[in-house]
C-alpha positions as CSV (number, residue, x, y, z in Angstrom):
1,X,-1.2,23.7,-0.5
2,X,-3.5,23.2,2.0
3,X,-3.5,23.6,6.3
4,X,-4.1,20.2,7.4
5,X,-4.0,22.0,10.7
6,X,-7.2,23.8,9.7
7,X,-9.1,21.0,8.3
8,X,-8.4,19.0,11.5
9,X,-10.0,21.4,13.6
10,X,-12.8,21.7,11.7
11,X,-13.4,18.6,12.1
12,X,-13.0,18.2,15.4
13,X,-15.6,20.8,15.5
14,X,-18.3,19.2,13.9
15,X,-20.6,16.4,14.1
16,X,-19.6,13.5,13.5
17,X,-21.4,11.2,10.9
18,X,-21.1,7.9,9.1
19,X,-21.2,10.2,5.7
20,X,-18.0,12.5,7.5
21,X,-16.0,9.2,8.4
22,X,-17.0,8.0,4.8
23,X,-15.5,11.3,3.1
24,X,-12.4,11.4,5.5
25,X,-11.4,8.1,4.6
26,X,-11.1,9.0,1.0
27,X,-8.9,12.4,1.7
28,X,-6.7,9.8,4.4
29,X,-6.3,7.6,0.9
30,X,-5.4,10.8,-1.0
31,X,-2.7,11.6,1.1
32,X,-1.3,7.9,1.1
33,X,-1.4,8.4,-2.8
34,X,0.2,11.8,-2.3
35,X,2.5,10.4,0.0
36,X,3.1,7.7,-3.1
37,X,3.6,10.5,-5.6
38,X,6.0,12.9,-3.3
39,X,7.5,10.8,-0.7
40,X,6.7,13.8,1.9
41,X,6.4,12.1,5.1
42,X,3.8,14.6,5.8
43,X,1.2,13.3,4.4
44,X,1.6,10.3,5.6
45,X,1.4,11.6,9.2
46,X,-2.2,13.5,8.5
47,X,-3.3,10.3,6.7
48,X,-2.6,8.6,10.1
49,X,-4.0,10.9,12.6
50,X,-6.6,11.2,10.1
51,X,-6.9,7.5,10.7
52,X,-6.9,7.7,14.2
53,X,-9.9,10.0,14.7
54,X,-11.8,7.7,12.4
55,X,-11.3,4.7,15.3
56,X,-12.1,6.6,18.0
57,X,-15.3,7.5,15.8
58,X,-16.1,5.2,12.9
59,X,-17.7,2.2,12.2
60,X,-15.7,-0.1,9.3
61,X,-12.8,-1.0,11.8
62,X,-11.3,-3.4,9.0
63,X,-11.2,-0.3,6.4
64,X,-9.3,2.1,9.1
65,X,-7.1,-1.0,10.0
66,X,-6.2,-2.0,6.8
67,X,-5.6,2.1,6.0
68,X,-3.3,2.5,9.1
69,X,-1.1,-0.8,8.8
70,X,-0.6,0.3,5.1
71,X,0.6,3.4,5.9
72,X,2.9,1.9,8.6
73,X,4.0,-0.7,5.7
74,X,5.0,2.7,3.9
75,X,7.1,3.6,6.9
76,X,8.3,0.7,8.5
77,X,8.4,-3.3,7.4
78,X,5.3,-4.9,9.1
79,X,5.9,-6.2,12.7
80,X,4.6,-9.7,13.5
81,X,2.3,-8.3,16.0
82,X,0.8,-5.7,13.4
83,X,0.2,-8.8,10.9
84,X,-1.7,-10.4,13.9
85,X,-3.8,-7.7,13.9
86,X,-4.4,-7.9,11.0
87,X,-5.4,-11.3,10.8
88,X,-7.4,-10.7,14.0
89,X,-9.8,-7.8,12.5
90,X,-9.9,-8.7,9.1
91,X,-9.1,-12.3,8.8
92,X,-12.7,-13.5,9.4
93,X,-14.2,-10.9,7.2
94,X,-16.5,-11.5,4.4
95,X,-15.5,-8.4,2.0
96,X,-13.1,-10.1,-0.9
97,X,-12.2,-6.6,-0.7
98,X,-11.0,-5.9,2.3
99,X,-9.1,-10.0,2.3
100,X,-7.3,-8.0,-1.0
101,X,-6.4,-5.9,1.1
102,X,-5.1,-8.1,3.8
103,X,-3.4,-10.5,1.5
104,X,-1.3,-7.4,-0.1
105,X,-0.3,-6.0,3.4
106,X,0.9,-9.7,4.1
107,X,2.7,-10.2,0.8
108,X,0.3,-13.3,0.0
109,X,0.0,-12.8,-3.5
110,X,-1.6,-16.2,-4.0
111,X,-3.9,-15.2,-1.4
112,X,-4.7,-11.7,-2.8
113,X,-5.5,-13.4,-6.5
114,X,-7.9,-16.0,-5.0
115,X,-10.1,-13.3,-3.4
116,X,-9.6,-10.7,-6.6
117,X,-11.1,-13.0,-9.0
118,X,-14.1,-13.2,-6.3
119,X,-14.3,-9.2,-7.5
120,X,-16.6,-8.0,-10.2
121,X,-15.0,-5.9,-13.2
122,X,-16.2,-3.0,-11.1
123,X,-14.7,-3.9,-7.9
124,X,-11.1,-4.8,-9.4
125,X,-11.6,-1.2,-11.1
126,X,-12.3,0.7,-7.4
127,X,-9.1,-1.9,-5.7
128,X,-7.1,-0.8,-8.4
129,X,-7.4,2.9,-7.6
130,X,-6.6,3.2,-3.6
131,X,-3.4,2.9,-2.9
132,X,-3.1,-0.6,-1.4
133,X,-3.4,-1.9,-4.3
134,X,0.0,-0.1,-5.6
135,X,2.2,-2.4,-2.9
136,X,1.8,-4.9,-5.2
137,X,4.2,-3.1,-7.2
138,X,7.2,-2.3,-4.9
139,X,9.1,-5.3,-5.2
140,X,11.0,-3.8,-8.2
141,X,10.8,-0.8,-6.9
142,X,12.2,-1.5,-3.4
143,X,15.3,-3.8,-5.6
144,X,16.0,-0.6,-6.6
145,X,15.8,1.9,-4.1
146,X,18.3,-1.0,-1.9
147,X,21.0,-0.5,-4.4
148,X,20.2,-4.5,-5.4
149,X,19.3,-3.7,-9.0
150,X,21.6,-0.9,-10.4
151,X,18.9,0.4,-13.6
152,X,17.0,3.6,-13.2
153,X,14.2,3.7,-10.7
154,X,11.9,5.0,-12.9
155,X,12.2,2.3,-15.3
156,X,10.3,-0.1,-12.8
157,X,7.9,2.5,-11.5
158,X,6.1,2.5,-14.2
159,X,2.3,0.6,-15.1
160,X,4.1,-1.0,-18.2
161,X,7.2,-2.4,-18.6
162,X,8.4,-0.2,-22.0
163,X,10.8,2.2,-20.3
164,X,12.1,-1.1,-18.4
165,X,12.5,-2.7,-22.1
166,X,13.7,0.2,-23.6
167,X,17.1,-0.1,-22.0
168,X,17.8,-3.0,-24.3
169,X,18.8,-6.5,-23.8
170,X,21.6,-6.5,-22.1
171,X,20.4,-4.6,-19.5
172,X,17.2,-6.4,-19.6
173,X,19.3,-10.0,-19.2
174,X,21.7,-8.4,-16.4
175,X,18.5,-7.9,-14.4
176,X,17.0,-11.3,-14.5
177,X,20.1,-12.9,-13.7
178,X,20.4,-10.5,-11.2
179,X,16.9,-11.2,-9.6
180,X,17.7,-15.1,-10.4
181,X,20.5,-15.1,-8.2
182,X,18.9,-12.6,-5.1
183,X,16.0,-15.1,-5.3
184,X,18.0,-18.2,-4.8
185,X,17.4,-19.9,-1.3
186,X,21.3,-20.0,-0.5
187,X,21.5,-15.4,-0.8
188,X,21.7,-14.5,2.5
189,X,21.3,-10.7,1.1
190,X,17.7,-10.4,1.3
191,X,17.3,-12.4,4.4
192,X,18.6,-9.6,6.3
């Protein structure tokens, strides 16, 4: 437990440096991962005012960017106007990390993989840990949570596919004909 409240006004209260916006970034990516872990909304909001004293303040505009449309992404599907944005600030940029970034926010995964190989061993490591790097992963999970897979969610929330397995062929074959037939160009279910 903590009083974001508190912490906010502290900072508010001190100078601010590139060292502060550096270690406020981190705690903004701790709450998207607690956010990740909980689904309390709340952390999500601090993570996003968080977010927004960092612009008014901070230097790395594609970081805080890519921070705040991922925690919208959490909230809200992306609009076409936030993706232009996106483009806009990050497109031209010449961190593969932050086009990672970019390319998961815009579902490219083709995109994404061409500037992750770019990455050293080290770098993939870092990407892996913030929590961008876990929207690569909610397809399943969002299948689930829409009612449009019927297995336990967290069989697909999961780094390995054993408790998915687990629940036996059957179930295992029900679910790719399942996804077969969602993916087909024809389903007008996840047009909508």
């Amino acid at each position: 437990n903590f009083s974001f409240d508190l912490i906010y006004q502290y900072l508010l209260d001190i100078e601010f440096t590139k060292e502060l916006g550096h270690f406020i970034t981190l705690f903004s990516l701790e709450l998207i991962s607690s956010y990740d872990e909980t689904n309390k909304m709340e952390y999500l909001d601090y993570a996003e005012i968080l977010n927004m004293y960092l612009m008014s303040n901070y230097m790395d505009k594609e970081v805080i960017v890519l921070n705040q449309m991922q925690i919208k992404k959490r909230k809200e599907n992306l609009s076409k106007f936030d993706l232009n944005m996106l483009d806009t600030i990050v497109g031209d940029s010449k961190n593969s990390n932050n086009l990672c970034g970019l390319y998961i926010l815009k579902e490219d995964k083709e995109n994404f993989e061409k500037y992750f190989r770019k990455l050293s061993s080290r770098e993939r490591n870092l990407l892996k840990s913030y929590p961008i790097y876990k929207l690569l992963d909610d397809i399943p999970k969002l299948l689930v949570e829409n009612n449009f897979l019927n297995i336990p969610l967290n069989t697909v929330n999961q780094p390995t596919l054993n408790d998915f397995i687990a629940l036996g062929k059957k179930v295992t074959n029900a679910v790719r004909l399942e996804i077969a037939n969602l993916l087909k160009s024809n389903n007008e279910t996840l047009k909508n």
